[in-house]
C-alpha positions in Angstrom: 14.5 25.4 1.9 16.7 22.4 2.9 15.1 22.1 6.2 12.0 22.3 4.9 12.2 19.3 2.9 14.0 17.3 5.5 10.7 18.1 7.9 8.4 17.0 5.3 10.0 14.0 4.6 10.2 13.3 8.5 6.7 13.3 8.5 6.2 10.2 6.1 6.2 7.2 7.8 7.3 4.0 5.9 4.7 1.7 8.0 1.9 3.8 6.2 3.6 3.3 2.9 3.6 -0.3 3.7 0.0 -0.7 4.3 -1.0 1.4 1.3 0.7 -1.0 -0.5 -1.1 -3.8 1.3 -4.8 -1.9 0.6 -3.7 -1.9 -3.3 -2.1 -5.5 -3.8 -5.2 -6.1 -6.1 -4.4 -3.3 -8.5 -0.8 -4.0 -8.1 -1.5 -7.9 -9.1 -3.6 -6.2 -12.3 -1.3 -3.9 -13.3 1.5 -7.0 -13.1 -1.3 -9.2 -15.0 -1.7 -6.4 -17.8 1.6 -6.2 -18.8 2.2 -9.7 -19.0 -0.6 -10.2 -20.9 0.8 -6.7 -23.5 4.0 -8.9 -23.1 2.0 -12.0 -24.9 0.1 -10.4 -27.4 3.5 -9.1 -28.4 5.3 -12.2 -28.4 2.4 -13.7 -30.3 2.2 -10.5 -33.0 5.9 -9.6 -33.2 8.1 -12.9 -32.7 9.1 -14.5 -36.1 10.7 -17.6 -35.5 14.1 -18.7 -37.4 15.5 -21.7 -38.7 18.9 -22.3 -39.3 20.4 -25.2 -41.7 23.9 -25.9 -41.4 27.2 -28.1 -43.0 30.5 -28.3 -41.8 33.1 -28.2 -44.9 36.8 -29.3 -44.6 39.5 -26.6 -46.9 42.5 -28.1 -48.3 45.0 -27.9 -51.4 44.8 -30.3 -54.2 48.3 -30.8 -54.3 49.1 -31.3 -50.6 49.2 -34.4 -48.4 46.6 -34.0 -45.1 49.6 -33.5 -43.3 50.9 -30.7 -45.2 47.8 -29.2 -45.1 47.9 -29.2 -41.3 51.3 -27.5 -41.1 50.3 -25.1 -43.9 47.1 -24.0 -41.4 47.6 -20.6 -42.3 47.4 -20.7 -45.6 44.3 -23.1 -45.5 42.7 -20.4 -43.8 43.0 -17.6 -45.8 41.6 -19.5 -48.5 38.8 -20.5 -46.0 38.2 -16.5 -45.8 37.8 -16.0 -49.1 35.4 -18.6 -49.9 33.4 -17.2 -47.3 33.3 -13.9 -48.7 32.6 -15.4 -52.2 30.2 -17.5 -50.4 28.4 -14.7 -49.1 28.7 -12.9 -52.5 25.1 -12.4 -54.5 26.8 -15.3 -56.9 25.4 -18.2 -55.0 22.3 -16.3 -54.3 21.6 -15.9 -57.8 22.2 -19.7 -58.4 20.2 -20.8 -55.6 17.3 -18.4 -56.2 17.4 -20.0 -60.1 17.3 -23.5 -59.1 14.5 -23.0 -56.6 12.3 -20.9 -59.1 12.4 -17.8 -57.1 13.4 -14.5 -57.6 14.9 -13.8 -54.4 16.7 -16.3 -52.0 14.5 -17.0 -48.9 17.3 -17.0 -47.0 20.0 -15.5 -45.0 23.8 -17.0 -46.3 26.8 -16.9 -43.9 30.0 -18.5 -43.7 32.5 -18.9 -40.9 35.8 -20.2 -40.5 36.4 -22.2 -37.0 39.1 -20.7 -35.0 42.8 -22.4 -35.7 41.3 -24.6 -38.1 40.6 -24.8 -42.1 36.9 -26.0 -41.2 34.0 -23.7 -42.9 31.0 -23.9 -41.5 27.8 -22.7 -44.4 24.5 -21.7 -42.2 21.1 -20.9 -44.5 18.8 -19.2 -42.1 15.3 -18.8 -43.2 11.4 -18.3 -41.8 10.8 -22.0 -43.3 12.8 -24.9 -41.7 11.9 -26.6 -45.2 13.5 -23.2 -47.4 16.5 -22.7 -45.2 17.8 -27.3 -45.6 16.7 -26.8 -50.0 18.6 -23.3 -49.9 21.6 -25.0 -48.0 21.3 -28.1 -50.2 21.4 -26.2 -53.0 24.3 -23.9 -52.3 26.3 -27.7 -51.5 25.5 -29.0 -54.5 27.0 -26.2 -56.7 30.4 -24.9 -54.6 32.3 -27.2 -57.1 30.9 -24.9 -60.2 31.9 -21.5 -59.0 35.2 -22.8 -56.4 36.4 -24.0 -60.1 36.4 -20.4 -61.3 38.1 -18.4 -58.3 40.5 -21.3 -57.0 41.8 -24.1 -59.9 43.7 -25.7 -56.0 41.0 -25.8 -53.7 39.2 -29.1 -52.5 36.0 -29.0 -49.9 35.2 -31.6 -48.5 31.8 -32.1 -46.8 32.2 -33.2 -42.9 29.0 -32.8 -42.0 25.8 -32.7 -43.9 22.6 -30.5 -43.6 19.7 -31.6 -42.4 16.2 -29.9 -41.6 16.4 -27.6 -38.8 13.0 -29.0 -36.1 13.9 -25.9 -33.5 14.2 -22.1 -33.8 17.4 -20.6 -33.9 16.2 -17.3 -32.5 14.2 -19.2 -29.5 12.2 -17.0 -27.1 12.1 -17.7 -23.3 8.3 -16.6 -23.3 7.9 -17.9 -19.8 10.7 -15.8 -18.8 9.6 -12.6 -20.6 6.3 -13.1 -18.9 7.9 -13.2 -15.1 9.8 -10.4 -16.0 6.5 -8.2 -17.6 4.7 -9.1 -14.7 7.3 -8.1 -12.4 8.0 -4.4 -14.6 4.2 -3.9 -14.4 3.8 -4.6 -10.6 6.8 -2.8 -10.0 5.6 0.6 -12.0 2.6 0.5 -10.6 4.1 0.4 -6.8 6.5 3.1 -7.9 3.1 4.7 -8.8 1.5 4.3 -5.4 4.3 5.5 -3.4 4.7 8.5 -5.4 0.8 9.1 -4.6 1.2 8.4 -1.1 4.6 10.5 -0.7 3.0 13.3 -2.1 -0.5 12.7 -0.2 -1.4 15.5 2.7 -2.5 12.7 4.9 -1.1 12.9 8.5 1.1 9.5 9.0 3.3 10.8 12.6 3.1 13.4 15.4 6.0 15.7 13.8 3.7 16.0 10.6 0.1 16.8 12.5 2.0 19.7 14.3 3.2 20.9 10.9 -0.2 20.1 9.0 -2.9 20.2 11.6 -4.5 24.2 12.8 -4.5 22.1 16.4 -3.1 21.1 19.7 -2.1 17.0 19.5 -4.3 15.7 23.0 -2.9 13.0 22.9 -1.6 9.5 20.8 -2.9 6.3 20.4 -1.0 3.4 18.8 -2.6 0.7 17.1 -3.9 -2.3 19.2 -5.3 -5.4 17.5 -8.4 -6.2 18.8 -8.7 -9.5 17.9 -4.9 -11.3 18.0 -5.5 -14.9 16.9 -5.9 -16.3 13.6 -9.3 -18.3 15.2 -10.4 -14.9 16.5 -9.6 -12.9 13.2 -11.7 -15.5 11.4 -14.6 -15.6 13.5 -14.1 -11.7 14.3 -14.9 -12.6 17.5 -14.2 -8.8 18.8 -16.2 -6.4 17.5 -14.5 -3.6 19.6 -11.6 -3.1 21.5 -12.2 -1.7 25.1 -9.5 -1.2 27.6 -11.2 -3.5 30.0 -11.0 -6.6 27.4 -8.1 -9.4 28.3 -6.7 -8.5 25.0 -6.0 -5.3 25.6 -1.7 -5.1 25.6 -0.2 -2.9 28.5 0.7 -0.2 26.4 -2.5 0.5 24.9 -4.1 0.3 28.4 -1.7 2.8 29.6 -2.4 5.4 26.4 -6.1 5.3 27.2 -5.6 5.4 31.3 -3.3 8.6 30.5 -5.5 10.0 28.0 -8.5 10.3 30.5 -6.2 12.0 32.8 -5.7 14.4 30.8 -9.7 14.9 29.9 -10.1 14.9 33.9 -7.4 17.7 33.8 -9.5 19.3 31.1 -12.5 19.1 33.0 -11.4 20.6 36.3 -9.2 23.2 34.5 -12.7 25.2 33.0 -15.3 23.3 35.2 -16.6 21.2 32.3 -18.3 18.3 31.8 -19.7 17.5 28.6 -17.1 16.1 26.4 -17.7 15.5 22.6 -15.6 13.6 20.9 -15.7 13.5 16.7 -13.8 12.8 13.8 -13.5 14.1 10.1 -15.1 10.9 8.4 -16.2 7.7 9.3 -14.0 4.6 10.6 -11.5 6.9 12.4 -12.0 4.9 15.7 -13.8 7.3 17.6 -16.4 5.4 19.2 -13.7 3.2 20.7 -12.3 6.3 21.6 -14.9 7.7 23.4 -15.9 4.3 24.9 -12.6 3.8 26.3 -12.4 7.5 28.0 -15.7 6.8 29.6 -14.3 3.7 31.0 -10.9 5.3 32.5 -12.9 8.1 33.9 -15.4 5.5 35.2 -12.9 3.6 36.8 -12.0 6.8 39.2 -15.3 6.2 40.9 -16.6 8.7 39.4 -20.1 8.9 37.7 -19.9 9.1 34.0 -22.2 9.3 31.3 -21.9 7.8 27.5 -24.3 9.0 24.7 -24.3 7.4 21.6 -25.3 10.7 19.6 -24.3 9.2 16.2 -28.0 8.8 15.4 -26.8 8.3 11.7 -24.8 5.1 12.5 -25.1 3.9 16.1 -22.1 1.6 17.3 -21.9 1.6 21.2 -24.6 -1.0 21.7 -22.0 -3.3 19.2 -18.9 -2.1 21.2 -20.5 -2.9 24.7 -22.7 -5.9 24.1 -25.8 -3.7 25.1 -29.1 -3.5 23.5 -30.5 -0.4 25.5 -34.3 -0.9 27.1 -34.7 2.4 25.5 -33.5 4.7 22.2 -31.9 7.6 22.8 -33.7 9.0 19.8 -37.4 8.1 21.8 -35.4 9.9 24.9 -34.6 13.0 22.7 -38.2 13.5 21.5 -39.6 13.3 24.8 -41.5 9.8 24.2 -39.5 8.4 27.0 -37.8 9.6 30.4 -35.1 10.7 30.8 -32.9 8.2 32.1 -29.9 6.3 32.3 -28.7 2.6 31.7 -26.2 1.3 34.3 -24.0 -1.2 32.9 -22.6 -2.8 36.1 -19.6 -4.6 34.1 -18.1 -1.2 33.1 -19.4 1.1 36.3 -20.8 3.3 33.3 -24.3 4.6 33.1 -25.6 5.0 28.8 -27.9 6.0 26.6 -27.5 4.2 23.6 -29.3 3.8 20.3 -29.7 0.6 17.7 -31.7 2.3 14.9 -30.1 4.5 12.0 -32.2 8.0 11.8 -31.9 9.5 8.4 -32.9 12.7 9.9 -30.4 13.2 12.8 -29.9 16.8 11.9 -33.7 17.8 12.7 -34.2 15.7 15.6 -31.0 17.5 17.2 -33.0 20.8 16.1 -35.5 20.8 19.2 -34.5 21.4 22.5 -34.8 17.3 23.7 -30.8 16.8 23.6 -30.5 19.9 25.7 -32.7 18.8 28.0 -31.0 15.2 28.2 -27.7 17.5 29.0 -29.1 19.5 31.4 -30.3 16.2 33.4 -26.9 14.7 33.1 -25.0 17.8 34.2 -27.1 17.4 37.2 -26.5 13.7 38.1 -23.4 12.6 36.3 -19.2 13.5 36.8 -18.8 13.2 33.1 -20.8 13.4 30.0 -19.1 11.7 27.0 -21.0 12.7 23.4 -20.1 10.2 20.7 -21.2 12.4 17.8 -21.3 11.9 14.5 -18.5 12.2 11.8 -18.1 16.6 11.7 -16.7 16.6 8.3 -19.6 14.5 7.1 -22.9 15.7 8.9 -23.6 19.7 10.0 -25.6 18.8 13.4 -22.2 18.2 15.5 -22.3 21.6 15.0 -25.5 22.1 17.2 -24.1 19.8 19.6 -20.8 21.7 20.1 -23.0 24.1 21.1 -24.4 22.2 23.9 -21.3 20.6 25.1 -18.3 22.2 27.1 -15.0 21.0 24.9 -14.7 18.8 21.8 -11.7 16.4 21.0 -11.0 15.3 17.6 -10.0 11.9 16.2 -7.4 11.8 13.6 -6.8 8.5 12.0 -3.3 8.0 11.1 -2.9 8.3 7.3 -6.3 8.9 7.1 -7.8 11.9 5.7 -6.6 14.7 4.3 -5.2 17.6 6.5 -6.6 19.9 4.3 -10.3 18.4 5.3 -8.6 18.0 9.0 -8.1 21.9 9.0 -11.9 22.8 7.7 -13.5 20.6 10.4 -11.3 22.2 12.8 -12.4 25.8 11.7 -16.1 24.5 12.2 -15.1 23.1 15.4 -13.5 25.9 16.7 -16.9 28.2 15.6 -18.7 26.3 18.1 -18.9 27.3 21.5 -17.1 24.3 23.2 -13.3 24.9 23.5 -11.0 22.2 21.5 -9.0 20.5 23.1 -7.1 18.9 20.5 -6.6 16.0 18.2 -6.7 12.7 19.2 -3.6 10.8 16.7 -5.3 7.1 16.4 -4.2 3.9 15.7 -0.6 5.0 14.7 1.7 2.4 13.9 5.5 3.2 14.7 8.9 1.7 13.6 10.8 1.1 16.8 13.1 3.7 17.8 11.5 6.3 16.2 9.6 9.4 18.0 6.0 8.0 17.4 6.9 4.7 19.0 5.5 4.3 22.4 7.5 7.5 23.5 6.9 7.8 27.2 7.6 11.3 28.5 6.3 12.8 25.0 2.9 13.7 22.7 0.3 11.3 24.0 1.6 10.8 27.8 2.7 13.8 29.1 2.1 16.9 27.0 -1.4 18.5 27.5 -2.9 22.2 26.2 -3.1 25.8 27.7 -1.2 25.9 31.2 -0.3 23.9 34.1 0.9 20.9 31.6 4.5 20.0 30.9 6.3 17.3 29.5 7.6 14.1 30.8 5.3 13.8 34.0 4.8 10.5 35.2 1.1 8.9 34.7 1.0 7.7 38.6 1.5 11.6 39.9 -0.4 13.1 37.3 -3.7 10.6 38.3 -3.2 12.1 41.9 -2.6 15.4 40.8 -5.8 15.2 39.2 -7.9 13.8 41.5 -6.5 16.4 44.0 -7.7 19.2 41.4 -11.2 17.3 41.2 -11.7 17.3 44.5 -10.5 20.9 45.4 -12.9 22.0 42.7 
């Protein structure tokens, strides 16, 4: 059971936690807003301020000198004590209450004798600055009556007089309590999120898609930004990131170079051709995928075909810069040839597509893609399929049908594995073999296994036989084109 938890918890990765947290700043900020505004309206309902009169009295003996009061401190301040209690006693609260015409004192009395000295300080504390100096005054003005009846030998003299209180003496820091409600709320609510994301069933690294995902890992991709500037971010001057752009960084070059080794692998292993490559939902990166495999296969001098079939939401024309002569949907429905765009700058031929078609499903009924196959399998190396999202739309089906292996994208901390798992059971009912999943656009800490981790998942390790670990990308190019060419 131990070892169980310390997998699962090896398969969260704190990057992903990070950039949840990122996506939700705005409900973070509200829920940090929110409590500072409960944390007003509470100030504003609850808080009662207080004001506090007080007057500073001097205790001494009738019959003794000032000096002799000094050296008798002791004695001065027992008597001190017992004026206070007597001060606090419902006596003067009955006298004050009298004199101002209520029937209760509106008013807190207390008394305090200063440490080491025969000075008694008289505080009134009261909701009304105004009740707590007349309560105060009051009290003053009749010690002499009731000291006369307790102690016939006690003099107080008045140091320091009242006066009305302008400021609360119970003041509340609202600006502080409003930091520190903002910060509570903010705080909760990212405890909230991370407890959401720790217990989501989203794939963040390589250890947890072998644990969660009912497939082989092809191979792993680490984020690349595609546009690296602050100017280019702005203008979003990049609308895709192929491996033959300047900003492409060596690593991801070599991740996408290695990766369409192993699809040439793939290919000469069962004699294929016709790769499909797929995701579970949209924005998983597998256009760019499939782009990029086109181009590494394309730079072996080899002839290789790109289809757009996304005919729901077409983005190769976007990624390449292309606006095709003709749409693949005309193509499929036999109102054009079938044929080919070269795009000299890549070496790649394409049939691409710029308009949405709401009814993808029946126009990938007929028999027109099979026939734009069976041309391709006769003129083309490679056939790359960009199809559709399988774990939105049901005609990738059809088209796993027609092609000879499927690869699936998986986002990293993306979609559920749950969903991951159904669209590989649909997958897997289709008559092209899968190859695997495709781990995209995973961010790593350094040192860990997921960072850039030569020799491992994404470099070295392929599916079914004849693939090992750790083989280096130069021999494994030759090695394949060796296979190629013996086949």
């Amino acid at each position: 059971m131990e070892e169980q938890r310390i997998f699962e918890w090896a398969g969260l990765n704190p990057l992903c936690l990070l950039q949840r947290l990122g996506r939700d700043f705005l409900l973070i900020l509200a829920a940090g807003l929110i409590a500072a505004m409960a944390a007003l309206i509470g100030i504003q309902n609850l808080y009662q301020p207080q004001y506090t009169a007080s007057a500073t009295l001097a205790v001494s003996v009738k019959s003794s000198s000032y000096s002799s009061v000094i050296s008798n401190l002791n004695m001065s301040s027992e008597i001190a004590d017992t004026f206070t209690q007597l001060f606090e006693s419902n006596m003067f609260g009955a006298i004050a209450a009298n004199q101002l015409g209520v029937s209760s004192l509106p008013g807190t009395l207390t008394a305090s004798v200063l440490p080491d000295t025969n000075l008694l300080v008289l505080q009134v504390t009261a909701d009304d600055p105004e009740d707590a100096f007349r309560t105060l005054k009051i009290m003053l003005e009749n010690y002499d009556t009731v000291s006369e009846h307790v102690f016939q030998n006690i003099v107080l003299r008045e140091l320091d007089s009242p006066s009305v209180p302008q400021s609360p003496s119970n003041p509340v820091n609202e600006s502080k309590i409003l930091k520190m409600a903002f910060l509570a709320g903010a705080a909760v609510m990212v405890g909230i999120l991370l407890l959401v994301a720790v217990g989501s069933d989203t794939v963040q690294t390589t250890s947890g898609l072998r644990r969660k995902v009912d497939a082989h890992l092809f191979a792993t991709i680490h984020h690349e930004e595609k546009n690296k500037t602050l100017r280019t971010k702005l203008k979003r001057a990049n609308k895709g990131l192929l491996v033959t752009m300047p900003v492409a960084s060596f690593h991801f070059t070599e991740e996408i170079y290695k990766l369409g080794t192993k699809v040439a692998y793939a290919a000469s292993e069962g004699r294929r051709k016709v790769f499909l490559v797929t995701s579970v939902a949209e924005n998983e990166g597998k256009s760019t995928v499939a782009a990029n495999i086109a181009i590494s296969l394309a730079e072996r001098k080899k002839k290789v075909l790109l289809i757009d079939g996304d005919l729901h939401k077409p983005a190769q024309y976007k990624l390449f810069g292309h606006t095709p002569k003709q749409e693949l949907s005309r193509i499929i429905q036999g109102e054009a040839p079938v044929a080919a765009e070269y795009l000299a700058s890549w070496d790649l031929y394409a049939m691409f597509g710029t308009q949405e078609d709401c009814d993808a499903a029946g126009l990938l009924d007929g028999d027109g893609m099979e026939k734009v196959l069976d041309w391709a399998r006769k003129e083309m190396d490679y056939i790359i399929i960009d199809a559709a999202p399988a774990g939105l739309f049901a005609e990738v089906e059809q088209l796993t049908d027609l092609a000879d292996a499927t690869l699936l994208v998986v986002r990293q901390d993306g979609v559920s594995a749950r969903h991951i798992n159904d669209t590989v059971d649909r997958l897997n009912q289709g008559k092209a073999k899968l190859l695997g999943c495709i781990f995209n656009d995973v961010r790593s800490l350094p040192f860990s296994n997921d960072h850039y981790s030569y020799g491992y998942e994404g470099y070295g390790y392929g599916y079914g036989k004849g693939y090992g670990y750790g083989t280096d990308s130069r021999s494994t190019e030759r090695q394949a084109e060796d296979t190629n060419g013996r086949s």
